[in-house]
N, C-alpha and C positions, 0 to 999 in steps of 0.2 A: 247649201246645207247649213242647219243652223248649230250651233253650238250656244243655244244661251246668249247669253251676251257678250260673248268669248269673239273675237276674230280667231280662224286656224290657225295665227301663228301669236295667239294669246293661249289657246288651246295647247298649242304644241309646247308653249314655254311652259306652261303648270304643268301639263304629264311631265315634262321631261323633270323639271325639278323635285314632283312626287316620285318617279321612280327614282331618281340619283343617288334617295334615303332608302332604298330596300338594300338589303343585304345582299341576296343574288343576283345583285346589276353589279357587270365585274367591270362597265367599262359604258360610256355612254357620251353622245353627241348630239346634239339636238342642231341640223339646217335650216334655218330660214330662209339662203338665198340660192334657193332652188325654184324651179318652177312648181315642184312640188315640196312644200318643206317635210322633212321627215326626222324622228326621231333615232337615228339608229345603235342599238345597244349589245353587249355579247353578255352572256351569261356565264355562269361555272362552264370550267374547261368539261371534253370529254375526252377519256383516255385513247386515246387510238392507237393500233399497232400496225406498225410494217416491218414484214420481217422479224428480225431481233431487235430492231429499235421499239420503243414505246413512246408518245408522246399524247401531248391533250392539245387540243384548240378549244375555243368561247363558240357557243352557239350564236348566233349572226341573225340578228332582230330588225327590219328596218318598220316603222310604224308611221304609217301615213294618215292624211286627215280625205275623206270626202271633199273634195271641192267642183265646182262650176268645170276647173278643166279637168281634174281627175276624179274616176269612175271608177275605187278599184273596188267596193262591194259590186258591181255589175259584172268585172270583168273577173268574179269568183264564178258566179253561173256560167259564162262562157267558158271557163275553166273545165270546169264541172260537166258542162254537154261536150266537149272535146272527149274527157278521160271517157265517157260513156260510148260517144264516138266510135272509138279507135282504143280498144283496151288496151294494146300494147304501147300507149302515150305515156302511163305512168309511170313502168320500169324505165323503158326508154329514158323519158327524162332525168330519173333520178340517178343514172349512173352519166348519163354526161351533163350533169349539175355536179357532179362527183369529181368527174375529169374537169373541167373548168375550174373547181376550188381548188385542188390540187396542182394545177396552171399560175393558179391566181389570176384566172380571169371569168370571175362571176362577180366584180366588184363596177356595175354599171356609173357609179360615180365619178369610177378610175379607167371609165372606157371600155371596161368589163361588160357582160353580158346577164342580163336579167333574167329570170327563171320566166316572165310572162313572154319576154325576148324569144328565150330557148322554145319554150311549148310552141310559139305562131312560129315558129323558124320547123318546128317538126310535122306540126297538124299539115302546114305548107307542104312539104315531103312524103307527105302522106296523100294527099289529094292529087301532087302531081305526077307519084311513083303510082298509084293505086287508084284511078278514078273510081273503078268502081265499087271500091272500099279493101279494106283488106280481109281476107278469112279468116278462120278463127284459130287457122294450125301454122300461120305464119310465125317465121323462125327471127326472134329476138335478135340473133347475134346475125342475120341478113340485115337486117333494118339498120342495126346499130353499122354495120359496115356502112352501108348506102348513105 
């Protein structure tokens, strides 16, 4: 993929030092020595509540470059024919994307598990609980058990 005359991690070094100057980057790191380098940054907190406590966390940005071994504009269509798929992928994933940050273990750098990780780990569960697809009045919190 080309970037100009930029290498991805001449690319990676300018985004990251233009965003470091916005005002809503509350927090930012830019990898180079990764297989894939990524820029990863958190935004303004959001207030969350549990229970009677209230708190915020940074919304959780990681930014990657197109390259030779990673595919991830491609691996959005795949995305994309899965959720179509199997409707119940979406919910599904989004509440144990929810339980794993809550774990603190949706941090694939720290061993944690990646949301493209969690989808192939369910669409997988899906094909092998349900060959012949799921119906359409399949019960959420079965799935979420299984």
């Amino acid at each position: 993929r080309s970037y100009g005359t930029y290498t991805p991690q001449q690319a990676l070094h300018l985004l990251a030092e233009h965003l470091g100057c916005q005002e809503w980057v509350q927090m930012l790191e830019a990898i180079h020595h990764t297989p894939v380098p990524v820029i990863r940054l958190g935004t303004a907190c959001i207030p969350v509540s549990f229970g009677s406590q209230v708190s915020g966390s940074l919304i959780a940005v990681d930014i990657t470059f197109e390259t030779i071994t990673h595919h991830g504009l491609r691996t959005c269509d795949v995305v994309k024919g899965f959720v179509s798929e199997y409707p119940p992928l979406k919910p599904l994933t989004l509440v144990l994307k929810q339980f794993l940050v809550e774990k603190g273990l949706n941090d694939p750098f720290v061993g944690g598990l990646s949301s493209y990780g969690l989808v192939l780990m369910i669409v997988n569960m899906f094909k092998l609980r349900y060959p012949q697809g799921l119906n359409s009045n399949v019960n959420l919190g079965t799935l979420f058990i299984e």
